[in-house]
N, C-alpha and C positions, 0 to 999 in steps of 0.2 A: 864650113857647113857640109862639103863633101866628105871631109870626113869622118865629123859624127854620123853623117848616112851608111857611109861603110862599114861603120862599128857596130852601128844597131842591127843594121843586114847582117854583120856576122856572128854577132849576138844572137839575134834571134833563129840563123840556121842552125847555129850551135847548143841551144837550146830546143830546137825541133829536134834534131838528131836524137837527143838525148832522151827527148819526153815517146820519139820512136821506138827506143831502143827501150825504153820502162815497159812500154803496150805490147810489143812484139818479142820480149827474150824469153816467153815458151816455146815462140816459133825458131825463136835460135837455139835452145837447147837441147828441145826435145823435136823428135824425127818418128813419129806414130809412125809405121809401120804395116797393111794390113798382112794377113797372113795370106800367102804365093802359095804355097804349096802342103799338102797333108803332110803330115811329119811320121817319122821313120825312127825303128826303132833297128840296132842290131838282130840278127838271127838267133833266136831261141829267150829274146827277152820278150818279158811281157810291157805293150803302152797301154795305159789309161789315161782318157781325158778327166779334165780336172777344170771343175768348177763352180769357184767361192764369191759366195755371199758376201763384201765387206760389212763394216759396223754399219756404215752407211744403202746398205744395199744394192752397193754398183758391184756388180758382177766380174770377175778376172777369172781370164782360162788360160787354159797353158798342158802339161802332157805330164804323166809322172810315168817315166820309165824304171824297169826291176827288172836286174840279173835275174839267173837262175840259179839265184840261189838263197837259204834262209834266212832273215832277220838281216837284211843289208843292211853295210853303213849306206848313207845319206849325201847327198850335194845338193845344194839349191844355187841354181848360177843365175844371177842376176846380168843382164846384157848392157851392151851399149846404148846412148841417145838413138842410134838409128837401127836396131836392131829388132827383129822378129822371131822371139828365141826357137819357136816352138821349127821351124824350116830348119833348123841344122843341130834337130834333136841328135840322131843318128852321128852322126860326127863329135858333137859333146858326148856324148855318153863314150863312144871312143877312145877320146882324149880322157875322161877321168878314169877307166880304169870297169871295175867289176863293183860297181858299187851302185845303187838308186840315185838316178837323179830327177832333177826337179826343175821343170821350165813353167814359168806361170810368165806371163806379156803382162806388163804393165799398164795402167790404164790408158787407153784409145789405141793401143798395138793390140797387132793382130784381132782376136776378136773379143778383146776384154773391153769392157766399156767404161766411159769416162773420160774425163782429163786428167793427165800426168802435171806433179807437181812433187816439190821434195816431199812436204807434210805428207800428201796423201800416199805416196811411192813407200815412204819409210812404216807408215804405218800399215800399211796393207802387208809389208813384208815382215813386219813383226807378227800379223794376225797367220800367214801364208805358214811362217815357221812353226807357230804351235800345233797349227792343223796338219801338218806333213809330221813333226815327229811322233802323232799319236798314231799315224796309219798303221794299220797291220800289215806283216808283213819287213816292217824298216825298224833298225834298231834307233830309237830315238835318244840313244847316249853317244850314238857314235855319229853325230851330222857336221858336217865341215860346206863352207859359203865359198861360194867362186863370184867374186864381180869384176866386169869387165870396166875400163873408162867410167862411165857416166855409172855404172853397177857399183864398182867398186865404193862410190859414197853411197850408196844403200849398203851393201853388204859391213860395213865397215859401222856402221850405226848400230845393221843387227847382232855382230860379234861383240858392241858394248853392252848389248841390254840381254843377250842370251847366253849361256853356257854352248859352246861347239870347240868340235877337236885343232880345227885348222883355219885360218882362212887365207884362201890364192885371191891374189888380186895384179890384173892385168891392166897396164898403162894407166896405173891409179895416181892420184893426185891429194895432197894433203889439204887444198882447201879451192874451189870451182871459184872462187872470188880472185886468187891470184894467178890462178889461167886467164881467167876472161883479164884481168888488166894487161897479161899479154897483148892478147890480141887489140883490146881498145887503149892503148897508154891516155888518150885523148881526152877520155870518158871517165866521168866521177862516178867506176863501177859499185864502188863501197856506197852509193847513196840508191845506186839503181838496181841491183839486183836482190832477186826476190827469193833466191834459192841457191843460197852459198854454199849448201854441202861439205860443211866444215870438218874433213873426218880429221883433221890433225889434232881437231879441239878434244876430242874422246880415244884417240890415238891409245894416249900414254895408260889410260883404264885396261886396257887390255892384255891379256895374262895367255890371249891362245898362238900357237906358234902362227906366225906371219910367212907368206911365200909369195914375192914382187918378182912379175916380169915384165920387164921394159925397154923398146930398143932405140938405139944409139940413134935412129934417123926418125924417132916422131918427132912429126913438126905441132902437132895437135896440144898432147900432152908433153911438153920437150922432159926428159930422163930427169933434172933435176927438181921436179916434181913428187915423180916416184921415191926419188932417195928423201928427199926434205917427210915424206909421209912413214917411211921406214926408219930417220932417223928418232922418230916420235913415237915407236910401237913400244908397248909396253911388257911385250915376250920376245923368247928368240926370233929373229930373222933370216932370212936365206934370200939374196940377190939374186936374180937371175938377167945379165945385161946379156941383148941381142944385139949381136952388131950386123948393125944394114939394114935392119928392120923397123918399119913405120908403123904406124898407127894401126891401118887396117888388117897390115898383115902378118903383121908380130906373129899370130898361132900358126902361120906357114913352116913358124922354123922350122928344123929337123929336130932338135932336142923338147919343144915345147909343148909336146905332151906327156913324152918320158919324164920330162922333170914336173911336170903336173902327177903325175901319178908314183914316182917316185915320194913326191913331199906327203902326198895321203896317204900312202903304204908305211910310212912313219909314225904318220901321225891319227889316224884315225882308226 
């Protein structure tokens, strides 16, 4: 008798866990962010705010900074689950070089409104990209996608459904369902989770040149992530492994913006 009580005791915590982990894994995935601080552009570039209307009419802002100079090519960098893109305008724009970039926060970051989810994440960045390459001002044949972690399965959606020159993706992962079983081995995540982000599935569509950088010490997204999603691409590749470098701070490297602006000097 004691021990059918123990079994349904752990039964049924193991089925709370799980029915937990169904209610709360937007709280696990996503990390809304508000926006800390006005954003910043280099010296002699122009920022404008930026603020769209989705299908639905929840509002997304964000910053579209411009060299100085004509008919720029384009970057749209999609950020990590905890990330506020529009605070470390001024430094991206750095790192990619002389070209327009594009920080729009995702819904309930910074001061975009809504709730984040894949559907709505993926499709708001499909509506983001056609409005950014009509701007004047940006050459809209030459746009290349930067996503980071949690970015890089949006960006990797939009480079299936759009024509772009490039796309950089940082501590990317070829499917959010076989990270999360990392972390829960425990947990029947293939039944519970609600936004898988399967860029491996749309991977091989893909025809624009690829650029991964990943380092040797995430524990988050661990390296062979990165490679299983790059061995799935369906254009050229270019690796770029950091050694000693983790999750958050992979863009610390020294080479990690040169070879960010290198691969767009190529390709775009």
């Amino acid at each position: 008798m004691e021990v059918k009580l123990l079994l349904l005791v752990a039964v049924a915590g193991y089925l709370g866990v799980a029915g937990l982990a169904w209610f709360a894994q937007e709280r696990l995935m996503f990390y809304p962010r508000p926006a800390s601080m006005a954003a910043r552009a280099p010296a002699g570039w122009q920022l404008d705010a930026v603020e769209l209307a989705m299908r639905d009419r929840t509002r997304v802002r964000g910053v579209l900074l411009r060299p100085p100079i004509e008919r720029a090519p384009l970057v749209i960098y999609y950020g990590g689950n905890a990330e506020e893109v529009t605070e470390g305008a001024e430094a991206l724009a750095r790192e990619h070089g002389n070209r327009a970039l594009l920080l729009v926060n995702y819904r309930g970051y910074g001061r975009s409104e809504g709730a984040p989810s894949e559907k709505a994440l993926v499709e708001d960045a499909l509506e983001i990209f056609d409005w950014a390459a009509r701007q004047p001002g940006i050459d809209g044949s030459r746009v290349a996608l930067h996503g980071r972690s949690l970015g890089s399965g949006i960006a990797v959606q939009v480079a299936a459904a759009r024509s772009v020159r490039g796309v950089v993706l940082t501590s990317p992962f070829a499917s959010a369902l076989e990270v999360a079983r990392e972390f829960y081995p425990w947990l029947p995540v293939s039944l519970l989770l609600r936004h898988p982000f399967d860029s491996g599935a749309v991977a091989p569509k893909i025809a624009a040149p690829l650029l991964v950088l990943s380092g040797d010490a995430d524990r988050i997204v661990r390296q062979h992530h990165s490679e299983r999603l790059a061995s799935l691409w369906g254009g050229p590749v270019e690796h770029a492994r950091l050694a000693g470098l983790g999750h958050d701070d992979i863009h610390l490297a020294p080479d990690y913006g040169r070879t960010v602006r290198a691969f767009l000097d190529r390709h775009q």
